[in-house]
N, C-alpha and C positions, 0 to 999 in steps of 0.2 A: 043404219048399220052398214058395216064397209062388208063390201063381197070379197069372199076367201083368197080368190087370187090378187087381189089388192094387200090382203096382209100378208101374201109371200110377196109382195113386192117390196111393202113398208121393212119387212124383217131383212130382206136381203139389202135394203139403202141404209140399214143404220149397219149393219154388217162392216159395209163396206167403208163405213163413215168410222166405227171403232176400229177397222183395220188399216185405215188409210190406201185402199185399192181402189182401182174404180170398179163402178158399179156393175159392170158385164166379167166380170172377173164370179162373179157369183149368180150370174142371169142363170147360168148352164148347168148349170149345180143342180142336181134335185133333191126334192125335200128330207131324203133319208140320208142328206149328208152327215156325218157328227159336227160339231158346232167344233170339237176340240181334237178332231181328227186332222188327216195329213193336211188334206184341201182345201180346210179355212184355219186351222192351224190358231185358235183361239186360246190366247193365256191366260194366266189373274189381270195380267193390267188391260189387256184387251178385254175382257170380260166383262170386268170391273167398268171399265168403258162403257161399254156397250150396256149393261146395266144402268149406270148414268144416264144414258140418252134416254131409254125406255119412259124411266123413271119420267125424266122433264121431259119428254114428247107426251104421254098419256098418263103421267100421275101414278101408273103401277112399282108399285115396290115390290120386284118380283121374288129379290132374295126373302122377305114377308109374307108373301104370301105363298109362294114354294116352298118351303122351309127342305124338302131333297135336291131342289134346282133340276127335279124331272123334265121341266120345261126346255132345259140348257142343252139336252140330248141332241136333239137333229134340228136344221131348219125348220123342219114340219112339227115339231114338240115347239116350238118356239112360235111360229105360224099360230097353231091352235091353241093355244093360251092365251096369245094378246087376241084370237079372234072372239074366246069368248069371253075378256073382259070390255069387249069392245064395242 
């Protein structure tokens, strides 16, 4: 089982990876960021992205299995989702 601050690291690399920043661009960030707020400023094609990667990194269809995307709220709401399908 991967330890919790490993999955705020995995969430912040693909973050960074559907936004095309680099990765300390989001180190500093804390978990109560919104995901679609000023700071990481996430859209549908970003999103959309970033759901892609999830998806072919660990196999989760998270729009399927969130059917609200509560998960999509903050870092941290996204951190502890993949950490308990993980």
């Amino acid at each position: 089982m991967t330890a919790p601050h490993a999955w705020a690291d995995e969430v912040r690399a693909l973050l960074a990876a559907a936004l095309d920043r680099p990765a300390a661009v989001f180190a500093a960030l804390p978990d109560s960021t919104p995901l679609f707020g000023p700071a990481i400023n996430l859209d549908s094609f970003s999103g959309m992205a970033l759901l892609a990667a999830i998806q072919a990194r660990y196999g989760v269809d998270l729009a399927a299995e969130d059917l609200d995307l509560a998960s999509l709220e903050t870092i941290g709401t996204l951190t502890a989702f993949l950490a308990a399908r993980g």
